[in-house]
C-alpha angles and dihedrals in degrees: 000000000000140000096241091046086051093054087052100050094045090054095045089048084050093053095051093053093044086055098042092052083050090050088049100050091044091048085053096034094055088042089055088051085046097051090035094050093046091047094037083051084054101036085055111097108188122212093243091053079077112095107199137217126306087066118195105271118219110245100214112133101213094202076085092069125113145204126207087167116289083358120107117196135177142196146166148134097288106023141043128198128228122192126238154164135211122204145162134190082295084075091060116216112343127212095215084178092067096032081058089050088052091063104252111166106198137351127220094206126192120250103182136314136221112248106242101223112037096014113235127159118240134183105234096247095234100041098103092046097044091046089051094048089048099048101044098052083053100260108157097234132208131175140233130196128209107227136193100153106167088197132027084244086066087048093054083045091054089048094053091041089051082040091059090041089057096042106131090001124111118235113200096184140026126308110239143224115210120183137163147164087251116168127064134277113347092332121103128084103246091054101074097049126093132243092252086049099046086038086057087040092055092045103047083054096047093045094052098048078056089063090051098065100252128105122251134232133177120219130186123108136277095276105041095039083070093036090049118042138006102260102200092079087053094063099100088053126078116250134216105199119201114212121148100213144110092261126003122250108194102119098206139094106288137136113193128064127194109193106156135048086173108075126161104202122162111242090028106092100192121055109273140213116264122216139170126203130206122221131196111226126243102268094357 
């Protein structure tokens, strides 16, 4: 071969090489407009999402409500009730067959959880057995997510990782955000945020579990929904209210009530949360 060949040959492999580095930055360069574009759409919070005071009040009349022990029912002429539990690893290895026999109605189940220090995601250890047990006695299942997202990127990042914990899998009921200011002290990643921030935070998750396809739902109790986030830009999104009383007081629209952390179920050997849905009846 000669000098003059090998010249050639260098220069067009170099070309090659030159164009195939261009092809690759622009390639990396239009997917983080694409990324940044989707999650700037969802970290954007417009000023007429906000619904202002006075907020749609729920129109349940809890001197309808029932005990048959650790049982809450409810009934009346617009609404039924239907019984629950919610539970996590915390909860150790559940019978759903018996669970099922003691008359549970649905389970919120969750699916992993943010650590509230360093930050790291984690797959909560029994959710695909307790999804599968669920699912298989005939338990309509939804799923909850512990979040302590610090930046509405880190929020975007919990909903793709529940979305590839659901892939294949039937939910029955919402998808829901979970976030508190867990960890003792000062220390925990959610404390130090402001309202504004956690209230971005919340929306850009429920938002993105929208996209998804699933339907989203907000939990946290009666005090800290107010201390942590404005509400009034929750208001399109369902909300599951803990309050550990004899009747919930929170006036406004939910569907979803947690009163008990203290459940005694067979099949379940730790003592489980207790929740009651209420349910709209068909041409009510």
């Amino acid at each position: 071969m000669t000098k003059k060949r090998r010249t050639y040959r260098r220069r067009k492999q170099s070309h090659i090489l030159i164009n195939i580095i261009c092809i690759c930055i622009l390639v990396f360069a239009v997917t983080v407009l694409i990324l940044r574009t989707r999650q700037g759409k969802l970290r954007h919070v417009p000023e007429d999402k906000y619904v202002s005071l006075p907020f749609e009040t729920n129109d349940y009349d809890f001197d309808r409500l029932n005990w048959d022990g650790q049982k809450a029912v409810y009934e009346d002429d617009k609404y039924t009730s239907r019984w629950g539990i919610d539970v996590s690893s915390h909860n150790g290895d559940i019978d759903w067959k018996q669970v099922k026999e003691a008359g549970v109605e649905f389970a919120f189940i969750r699916a992993g959880y943010r650590g509230n220090s360093q930050g790291k995601l984690h797959k909560d250890s029994r959710f695909e057995a307790n999804y599968k047990g669920a699912h298989e006695n005939g338990i309509p299942v939804g799923i909850y997510f512990f979040s302590q997202a610090a930046t509405e990127d880190e929020a975007w990042e919990e909903v793709e990782l529940v979305e590839s914990y659901l892939q294949g899998k039937q939910i029955d009921l919402p998808v829901v955000f979970d976030m508190e200011e867990s960890g003792e002290g000062d220390k925990g990643r959610v404390k130090p945020l402001n309202r504004d921030q956690k209230t971005r935070i919340a929306v850009t998750w429920l938002e993105g579990i929208s996209q998804k396809g699933y339907k989203p739902m907000i939990y946290n109790s009666k005090s800290l929904l107010n201390h942590l986030f404005s509400i009034g830009y929750l208001q399109n999104y369902d909300f599951w209210v803990a309050q550990y009383n004899n009747k919930p007081t929170y006036d406004y629209r939910f569907s979803v009530w947690q009163y008990s952390n203290t459940g005694e179920i067979p099949g379940i050997p730790k003592a489980v949360d207790l929740d009651l849905m209420l349910v709209e009846k068909t041409g009510g």
